[in-house]
C-alpha positions as a Markdown table, in Angstrom:
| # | Residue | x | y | z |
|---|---|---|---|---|
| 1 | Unk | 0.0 | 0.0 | 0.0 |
| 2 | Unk | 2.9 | 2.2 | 1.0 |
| 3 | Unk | 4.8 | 1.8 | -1.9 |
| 4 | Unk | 1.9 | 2.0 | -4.3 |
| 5 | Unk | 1.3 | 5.6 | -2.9 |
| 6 | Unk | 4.8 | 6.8 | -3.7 |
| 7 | Unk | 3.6 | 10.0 | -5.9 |
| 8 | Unk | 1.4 | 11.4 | -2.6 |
| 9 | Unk | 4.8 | 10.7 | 0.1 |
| 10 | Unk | 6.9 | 13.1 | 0.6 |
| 11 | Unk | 8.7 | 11.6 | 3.8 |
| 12 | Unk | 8.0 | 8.7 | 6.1 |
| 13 | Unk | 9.6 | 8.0 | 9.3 |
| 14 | Unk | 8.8 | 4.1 | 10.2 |
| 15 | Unk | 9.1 | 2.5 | 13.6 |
| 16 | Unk | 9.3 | -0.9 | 15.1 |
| 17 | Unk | 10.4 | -3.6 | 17.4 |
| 18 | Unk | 12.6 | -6.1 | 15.0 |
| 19 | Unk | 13.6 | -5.2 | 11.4 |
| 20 | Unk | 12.7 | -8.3 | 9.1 |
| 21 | Unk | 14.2 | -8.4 | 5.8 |
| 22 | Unk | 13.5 | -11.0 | 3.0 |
| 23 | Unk | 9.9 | -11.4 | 3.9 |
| 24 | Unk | 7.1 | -11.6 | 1.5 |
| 25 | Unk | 6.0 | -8.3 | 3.8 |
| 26 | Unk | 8.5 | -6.1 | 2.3 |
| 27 | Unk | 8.3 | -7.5 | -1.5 |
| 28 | Unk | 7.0 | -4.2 | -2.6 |
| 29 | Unk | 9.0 | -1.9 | 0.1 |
| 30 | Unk | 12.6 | -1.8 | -0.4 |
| 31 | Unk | 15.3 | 0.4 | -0.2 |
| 32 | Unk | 14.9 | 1.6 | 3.4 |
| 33 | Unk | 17.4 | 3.6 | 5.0 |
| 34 | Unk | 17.5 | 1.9 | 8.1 |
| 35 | Unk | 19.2 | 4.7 | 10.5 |
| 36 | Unk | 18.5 | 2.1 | 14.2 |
| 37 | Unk | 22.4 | 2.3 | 14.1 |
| 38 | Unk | 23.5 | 5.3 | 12.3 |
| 39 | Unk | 25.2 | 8.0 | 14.8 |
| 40 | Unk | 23.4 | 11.2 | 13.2 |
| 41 | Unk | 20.1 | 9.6 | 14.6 |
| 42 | Unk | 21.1 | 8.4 | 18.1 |
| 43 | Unk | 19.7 | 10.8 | 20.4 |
| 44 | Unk | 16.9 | 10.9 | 18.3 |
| 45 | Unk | 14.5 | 8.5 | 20.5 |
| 46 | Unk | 14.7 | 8.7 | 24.4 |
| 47 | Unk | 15.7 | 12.1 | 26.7 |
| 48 | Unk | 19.1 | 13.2 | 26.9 |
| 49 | Unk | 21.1 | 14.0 | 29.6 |
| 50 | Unk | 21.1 | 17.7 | 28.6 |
| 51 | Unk | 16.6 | 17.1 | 27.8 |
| 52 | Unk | 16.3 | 15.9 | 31.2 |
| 53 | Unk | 17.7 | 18.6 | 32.8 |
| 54 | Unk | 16.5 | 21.9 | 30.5 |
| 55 | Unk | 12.9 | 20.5 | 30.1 |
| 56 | Unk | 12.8 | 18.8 | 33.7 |
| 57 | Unk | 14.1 | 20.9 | 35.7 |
| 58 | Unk | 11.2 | 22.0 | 38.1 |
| 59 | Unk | 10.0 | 18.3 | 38.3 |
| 60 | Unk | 14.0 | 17.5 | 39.5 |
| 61 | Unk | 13.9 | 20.7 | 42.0 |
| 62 | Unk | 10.5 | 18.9 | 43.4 |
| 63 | Unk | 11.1 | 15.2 | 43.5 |
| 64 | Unk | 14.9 | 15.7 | 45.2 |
| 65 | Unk | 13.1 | 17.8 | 47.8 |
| 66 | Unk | 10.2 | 15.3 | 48.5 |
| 67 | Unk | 12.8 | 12.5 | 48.5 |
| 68 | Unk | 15.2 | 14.3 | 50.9 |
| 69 | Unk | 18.6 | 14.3 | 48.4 |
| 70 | Unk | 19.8 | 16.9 | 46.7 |
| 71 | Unk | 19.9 | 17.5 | 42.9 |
| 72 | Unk | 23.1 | 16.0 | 41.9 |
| 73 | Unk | 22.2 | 13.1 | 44.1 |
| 74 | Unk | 18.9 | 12.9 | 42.4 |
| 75 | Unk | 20.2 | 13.0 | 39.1 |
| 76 | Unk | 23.2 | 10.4 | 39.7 |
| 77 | Unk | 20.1 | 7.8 | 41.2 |
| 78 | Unk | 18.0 | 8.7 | 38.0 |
| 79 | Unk | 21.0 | 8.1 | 35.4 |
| 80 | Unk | 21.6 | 4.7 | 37.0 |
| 81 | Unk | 18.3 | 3.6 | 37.0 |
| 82 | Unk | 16.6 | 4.7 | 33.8 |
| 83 | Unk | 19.9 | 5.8 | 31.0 |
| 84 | Unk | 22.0 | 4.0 | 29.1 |
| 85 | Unk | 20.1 | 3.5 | 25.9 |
| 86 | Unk | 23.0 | 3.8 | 22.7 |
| 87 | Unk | 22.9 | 3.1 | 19.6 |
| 88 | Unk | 26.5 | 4.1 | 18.7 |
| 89 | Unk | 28.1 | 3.5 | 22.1 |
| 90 | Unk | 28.8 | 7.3 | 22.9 |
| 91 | Unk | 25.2 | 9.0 | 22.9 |
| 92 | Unk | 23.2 | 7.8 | 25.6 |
| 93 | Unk | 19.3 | 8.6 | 26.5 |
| 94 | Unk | 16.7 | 8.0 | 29.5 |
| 95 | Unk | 14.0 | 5.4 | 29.1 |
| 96 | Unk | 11.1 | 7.9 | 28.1 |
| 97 | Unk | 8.1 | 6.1 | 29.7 |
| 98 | Unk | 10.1 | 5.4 | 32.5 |
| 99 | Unk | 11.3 | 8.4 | 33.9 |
| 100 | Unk | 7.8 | 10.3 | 33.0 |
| 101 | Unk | 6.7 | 7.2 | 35.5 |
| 102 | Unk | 9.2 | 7.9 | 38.1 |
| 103 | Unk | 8.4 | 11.9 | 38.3 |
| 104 | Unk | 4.7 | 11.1 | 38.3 |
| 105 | Unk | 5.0 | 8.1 | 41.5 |
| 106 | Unk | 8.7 | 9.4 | 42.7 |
| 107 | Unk | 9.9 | 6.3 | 43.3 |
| 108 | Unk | 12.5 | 4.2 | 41.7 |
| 109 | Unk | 10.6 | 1.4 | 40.3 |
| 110 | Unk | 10.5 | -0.6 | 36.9 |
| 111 | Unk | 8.6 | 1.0 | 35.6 |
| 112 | Unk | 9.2 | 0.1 | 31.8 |
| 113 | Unk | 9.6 | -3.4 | 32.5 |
| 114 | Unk | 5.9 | -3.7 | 33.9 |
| 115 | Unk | 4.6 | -2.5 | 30.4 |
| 116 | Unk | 5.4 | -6.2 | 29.1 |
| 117 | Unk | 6.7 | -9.2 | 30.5 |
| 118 | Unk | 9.7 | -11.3 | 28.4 |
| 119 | Unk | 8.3 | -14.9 | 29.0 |
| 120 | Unk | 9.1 | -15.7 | 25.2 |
| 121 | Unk | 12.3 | -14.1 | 25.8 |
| 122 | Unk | 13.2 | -15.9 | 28.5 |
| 123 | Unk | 11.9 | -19.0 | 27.3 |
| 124 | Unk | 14.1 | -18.7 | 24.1 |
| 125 | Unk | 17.3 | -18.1 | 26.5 |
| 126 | Unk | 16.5 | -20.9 | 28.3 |
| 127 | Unk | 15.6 | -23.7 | 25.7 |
| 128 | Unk | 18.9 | -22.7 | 23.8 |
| 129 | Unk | 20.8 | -22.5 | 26.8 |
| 130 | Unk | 21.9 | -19.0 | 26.6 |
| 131 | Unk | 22.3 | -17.7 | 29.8 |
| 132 | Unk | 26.0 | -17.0 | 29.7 |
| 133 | Unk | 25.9 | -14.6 | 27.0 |
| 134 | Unk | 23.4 | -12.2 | 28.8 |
| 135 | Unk | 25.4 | -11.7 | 31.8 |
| 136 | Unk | 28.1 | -9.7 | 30.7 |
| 137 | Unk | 29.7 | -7.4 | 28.5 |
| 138 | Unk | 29.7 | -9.4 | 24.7 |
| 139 | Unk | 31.0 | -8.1 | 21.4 |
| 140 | Unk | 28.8 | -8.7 | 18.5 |
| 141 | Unk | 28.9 | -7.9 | 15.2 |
| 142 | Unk | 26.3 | -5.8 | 13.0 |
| 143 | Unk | 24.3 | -9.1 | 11.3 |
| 144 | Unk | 23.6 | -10.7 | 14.7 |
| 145 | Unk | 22.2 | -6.9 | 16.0 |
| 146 | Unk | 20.1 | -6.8 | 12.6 |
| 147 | Unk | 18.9 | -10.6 | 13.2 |
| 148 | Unk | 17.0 | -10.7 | 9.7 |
| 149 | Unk | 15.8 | -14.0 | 10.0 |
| 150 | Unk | 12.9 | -13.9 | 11.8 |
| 151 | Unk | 12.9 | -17.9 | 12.3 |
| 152 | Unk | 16.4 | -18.4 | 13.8 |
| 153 | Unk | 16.6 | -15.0 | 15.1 |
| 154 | Unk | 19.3 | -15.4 | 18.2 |
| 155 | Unk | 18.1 | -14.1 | 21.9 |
| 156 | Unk | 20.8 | -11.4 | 21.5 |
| 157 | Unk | 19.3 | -10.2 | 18.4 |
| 158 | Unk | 15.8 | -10.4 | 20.4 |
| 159 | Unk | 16.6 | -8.7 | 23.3 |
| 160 | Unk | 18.9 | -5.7 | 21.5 |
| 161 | Unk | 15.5 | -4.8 | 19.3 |
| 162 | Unk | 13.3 | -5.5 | 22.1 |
| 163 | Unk | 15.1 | -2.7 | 24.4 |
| 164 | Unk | 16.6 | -5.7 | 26.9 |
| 165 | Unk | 20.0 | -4.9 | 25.5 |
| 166 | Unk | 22.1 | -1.7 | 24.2 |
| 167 | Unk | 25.0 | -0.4 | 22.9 |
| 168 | Unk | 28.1 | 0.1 | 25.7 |
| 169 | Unk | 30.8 | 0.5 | 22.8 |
| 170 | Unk | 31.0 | 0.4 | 19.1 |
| 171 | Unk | 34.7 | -0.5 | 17.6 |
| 172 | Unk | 35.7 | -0.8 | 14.2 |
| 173 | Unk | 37.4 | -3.8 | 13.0 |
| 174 | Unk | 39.1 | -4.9 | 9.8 |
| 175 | Unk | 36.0 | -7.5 | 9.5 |
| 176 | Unk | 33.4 | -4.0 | 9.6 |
| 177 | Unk | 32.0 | -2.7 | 12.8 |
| 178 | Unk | 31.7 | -4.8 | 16.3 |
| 179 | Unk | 29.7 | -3.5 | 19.2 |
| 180 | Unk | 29.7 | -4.7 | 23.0 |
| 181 | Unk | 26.6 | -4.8 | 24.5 |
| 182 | Unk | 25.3 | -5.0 | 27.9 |
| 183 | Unk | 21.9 | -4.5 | 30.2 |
| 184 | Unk | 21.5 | -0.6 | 29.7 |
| 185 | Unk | 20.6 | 0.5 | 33.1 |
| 186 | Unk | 20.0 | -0.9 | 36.5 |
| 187 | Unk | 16.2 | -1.4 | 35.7 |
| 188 | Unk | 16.3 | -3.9 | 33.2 |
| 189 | Unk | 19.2 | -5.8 | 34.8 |
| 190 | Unk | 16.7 | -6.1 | 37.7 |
| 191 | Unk | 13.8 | -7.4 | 36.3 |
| 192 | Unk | 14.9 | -9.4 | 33.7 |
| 193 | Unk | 17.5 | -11.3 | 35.6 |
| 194 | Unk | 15.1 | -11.6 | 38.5 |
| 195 | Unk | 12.7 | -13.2 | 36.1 |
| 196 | Unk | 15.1 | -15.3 | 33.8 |
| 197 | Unk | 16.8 | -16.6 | 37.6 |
| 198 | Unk | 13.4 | -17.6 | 39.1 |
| 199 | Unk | 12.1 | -19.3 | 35.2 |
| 200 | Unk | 16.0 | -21.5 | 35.7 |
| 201 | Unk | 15.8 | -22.5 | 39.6 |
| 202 | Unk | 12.1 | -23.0 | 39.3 |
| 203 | Unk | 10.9 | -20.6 | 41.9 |
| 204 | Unk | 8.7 | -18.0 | 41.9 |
| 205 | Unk | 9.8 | -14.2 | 41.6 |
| 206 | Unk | 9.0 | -13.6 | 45.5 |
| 207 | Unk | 11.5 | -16.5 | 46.2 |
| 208 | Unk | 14.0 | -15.1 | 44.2 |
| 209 | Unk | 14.4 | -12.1 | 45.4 |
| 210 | Unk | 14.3 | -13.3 | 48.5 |
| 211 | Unk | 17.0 | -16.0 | 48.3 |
| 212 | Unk | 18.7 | -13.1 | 46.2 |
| 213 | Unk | 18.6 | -10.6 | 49.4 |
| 214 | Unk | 19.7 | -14.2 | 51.0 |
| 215 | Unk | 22.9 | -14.1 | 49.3 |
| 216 | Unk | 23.3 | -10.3 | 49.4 |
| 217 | Unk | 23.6 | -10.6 | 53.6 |
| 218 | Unk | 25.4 | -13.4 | 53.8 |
| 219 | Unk | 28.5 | -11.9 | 51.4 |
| 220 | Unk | 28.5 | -9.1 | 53.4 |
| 221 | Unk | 28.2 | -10.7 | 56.8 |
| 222 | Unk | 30.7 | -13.2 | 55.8 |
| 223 | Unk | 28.8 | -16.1 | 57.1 |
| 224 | Unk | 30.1 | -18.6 | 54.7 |
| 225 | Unk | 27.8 | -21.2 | 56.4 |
| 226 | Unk | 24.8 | -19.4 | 55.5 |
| 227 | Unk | 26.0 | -18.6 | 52.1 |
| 228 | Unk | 26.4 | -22.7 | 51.4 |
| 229 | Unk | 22.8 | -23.1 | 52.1 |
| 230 | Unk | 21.9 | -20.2 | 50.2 |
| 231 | Unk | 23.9 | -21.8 | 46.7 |
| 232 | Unk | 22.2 | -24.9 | 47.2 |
| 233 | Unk | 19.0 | -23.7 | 47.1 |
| 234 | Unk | 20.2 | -21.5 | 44.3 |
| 235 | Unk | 20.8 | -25.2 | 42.3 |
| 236 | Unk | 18.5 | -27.6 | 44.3 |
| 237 | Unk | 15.4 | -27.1 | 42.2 |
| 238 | Unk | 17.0 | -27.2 | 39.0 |
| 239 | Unk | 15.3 | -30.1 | 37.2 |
| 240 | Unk | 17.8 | -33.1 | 36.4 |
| 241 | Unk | 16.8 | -32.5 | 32.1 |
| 242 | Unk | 18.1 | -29.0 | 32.6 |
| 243 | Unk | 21.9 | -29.6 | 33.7 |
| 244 | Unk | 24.2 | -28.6 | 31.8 |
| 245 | Unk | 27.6 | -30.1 | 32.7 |
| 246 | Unk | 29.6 | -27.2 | 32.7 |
| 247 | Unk | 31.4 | -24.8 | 35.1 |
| 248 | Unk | 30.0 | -22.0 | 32.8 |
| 249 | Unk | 26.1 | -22.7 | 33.3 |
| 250 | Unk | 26.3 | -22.6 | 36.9 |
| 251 | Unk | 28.8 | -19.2 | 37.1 |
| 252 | Unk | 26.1 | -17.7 | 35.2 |
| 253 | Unk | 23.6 | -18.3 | 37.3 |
| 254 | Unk | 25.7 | -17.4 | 40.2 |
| 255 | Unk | 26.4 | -14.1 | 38.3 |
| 256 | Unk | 22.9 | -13.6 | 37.4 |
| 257 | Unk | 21.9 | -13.7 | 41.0 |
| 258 | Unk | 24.7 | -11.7 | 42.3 |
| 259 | Unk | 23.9 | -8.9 | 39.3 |
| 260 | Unk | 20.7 | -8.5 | 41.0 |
| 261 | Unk | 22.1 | -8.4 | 44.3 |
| 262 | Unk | 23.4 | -4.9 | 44.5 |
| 263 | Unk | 26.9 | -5.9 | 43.3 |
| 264 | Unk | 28.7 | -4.4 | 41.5 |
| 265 | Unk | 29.9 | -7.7 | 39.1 |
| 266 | Unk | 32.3 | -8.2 | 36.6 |
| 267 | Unk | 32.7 | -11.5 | 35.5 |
| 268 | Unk | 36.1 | -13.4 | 33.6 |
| 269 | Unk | 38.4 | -10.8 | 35.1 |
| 270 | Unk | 41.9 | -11.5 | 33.5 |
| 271 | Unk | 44.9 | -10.3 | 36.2 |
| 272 | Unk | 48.6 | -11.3 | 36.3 |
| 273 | Unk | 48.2 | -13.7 | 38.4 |
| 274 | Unk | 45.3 | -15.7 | 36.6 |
| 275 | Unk | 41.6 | -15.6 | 36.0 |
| 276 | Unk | 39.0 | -14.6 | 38.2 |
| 277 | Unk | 35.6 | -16.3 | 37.4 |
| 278 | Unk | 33.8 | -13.0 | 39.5 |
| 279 | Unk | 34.5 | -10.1 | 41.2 |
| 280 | Unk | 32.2 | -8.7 | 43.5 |
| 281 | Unk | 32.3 | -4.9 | 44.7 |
| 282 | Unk | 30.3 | -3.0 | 47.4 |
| 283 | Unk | 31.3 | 0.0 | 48.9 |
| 284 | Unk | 35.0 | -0.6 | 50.5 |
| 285 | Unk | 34.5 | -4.5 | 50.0 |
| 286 | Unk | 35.9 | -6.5 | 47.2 |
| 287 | Unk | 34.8 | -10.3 | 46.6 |
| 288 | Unk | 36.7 | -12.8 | 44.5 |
| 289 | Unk | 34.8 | -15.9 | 43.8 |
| 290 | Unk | 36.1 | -18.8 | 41.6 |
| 291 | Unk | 33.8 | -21.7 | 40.7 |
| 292 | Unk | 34.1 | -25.5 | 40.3 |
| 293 | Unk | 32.0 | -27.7 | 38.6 |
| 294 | Unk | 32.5 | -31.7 | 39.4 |
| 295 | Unk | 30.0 | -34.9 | 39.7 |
| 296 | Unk | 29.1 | -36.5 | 42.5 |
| 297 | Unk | 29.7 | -40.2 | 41.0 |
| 298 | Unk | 29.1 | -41.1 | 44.8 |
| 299 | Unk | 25.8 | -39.8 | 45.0 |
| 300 | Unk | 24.7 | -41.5 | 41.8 |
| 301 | Unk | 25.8 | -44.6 | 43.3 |
């Protein structure tokens, strides 16, 4: 219809979730200029830093003196919950619906997360076994951003169009242009890692986060016992069919849980003196965790 009416259109400015090509949808409508990843357009969606503060400014006067900070305390909380969105890894913008949300209620909440849930998401991440890849930094190239093919689209490719996932850096390579990507704020590491944590152990979200705030007290306690307990009924309600006999699967959902557990976290830390599988950070404490993975051919006996 669109392409048909090309005498009567000037301009048109189309928007969506995930850009299919090859389809027998866009027989008739080629030759786009897709701009999702072209730098002249990346503030173009979402408030920027310098938005929120010109066209807010009254509202972030208010809220910081109904919450008891000041401004720049205000403004650092705000940026950590609701930025981060890039689409060239240098221009970042707020969450739109989000931080209209958080002015409205004045609380930090997840707001954005709440408009729709990511069961087929999660469900894709856990039937391929993906949960490694989403919880840290990973380069990717262009094509697996784009994910044309809507049948064997990856979860990275999913989760980038779907918001889930954004642009940290872009470098350019001898092979074209490579991006690493990450969670873009604290928001939607929350929620989704909450959710994707309670869909692998079987629990429900409630459980989660409470095993999570579990874990949370017992690294900063340093009550090792307690910490045991806490693991294993991190794993225990895994079913059998879902093991996978790797160190990896179960250091990501160590990592998942301890993203969500108001850690700082970096995962594969490379030192002089070795590998790290996790480093943990709070305040003046630093955590260094290395995991094992080994069967118990005793128990199977």
């Amino acid at each position: 219809m669109i392409k048909g009416s090309d005498e009567h259109i000037k301009f048109m400015f189309m928007t969506g979730v995930s850009r299919f090509a090859g389809l027998s949808v866009f027989s008739a409508l080629n030759n786009l200029n897709d701009i999702t990843m072209d730098y002249k357009y990346a503030g173009i969606c979402g408030y920027t830093q310098e938005e929120l503060e010109g066209s807010f400014k009254e509202h972030i006067e208010d809220t910081a003196k109904d919450m008891g900070m000041n401004k720049e305390e205000l403004l650092s909380k705000i940026k950590y919950w609701y930025n981060g969105y890039s689409w060239d890894g240098r221009t970042c913008v707020y969450n739109p619906f989000s931080t209209l949300k958080f002015f409205d209620k004045k609380e930090f909440e997840g707001y954005w997360f709440e408009t729709g849930t990511p069961t087929f998401l999660i469900e894709q991440v856990e039937k391929m076994k993906e949960i490694e890849s989403l919880v840290g930094l990973q380069k990717v190239s262009a094509e697996v951003l784009k994910g044309l093919d809507n049948e064997e689209m990856e979860p990275i490719s999913l989760m980038f169009q779907t918001g889930y996932l954004t642009v940290k850096k872009k470098e350019i390579t001898e092979r074209g242009p490579e991006y690493k990507i990450d969670f873009p704020n604290y928001e939607v590491r929350k929620a989704f890692l909450t959710r994707l944590v309670a869909v692998c152990a079987r629990k429900s979200q409630k459980d989660t986060e409470e095993l999570r705030d579990k874990i949370y007290e017992s690294l900063k306690e340093k009550e090792e016992k307690k910490l045991e307990e806490s693991l294993k009924e991190l794993y225990a309600n895994i079913p059998y069919d879902l093991h996978i006999k790797t160190e990896a699967y179960y250091h990501s959902i160590f990592l998942a849980t301890a993203k969500i557990s108001r850690y700082e976290v970096e995962g594969e830390v490379h030192t002089d003196k070795g590998r790290a599988d996790a480093i943990l950070k709070k305040e003046d404490k630093v955590i260094v965790v290395e995991i094992k993975y080994g069967e118990n051919k005793q128990a199977k006996k």
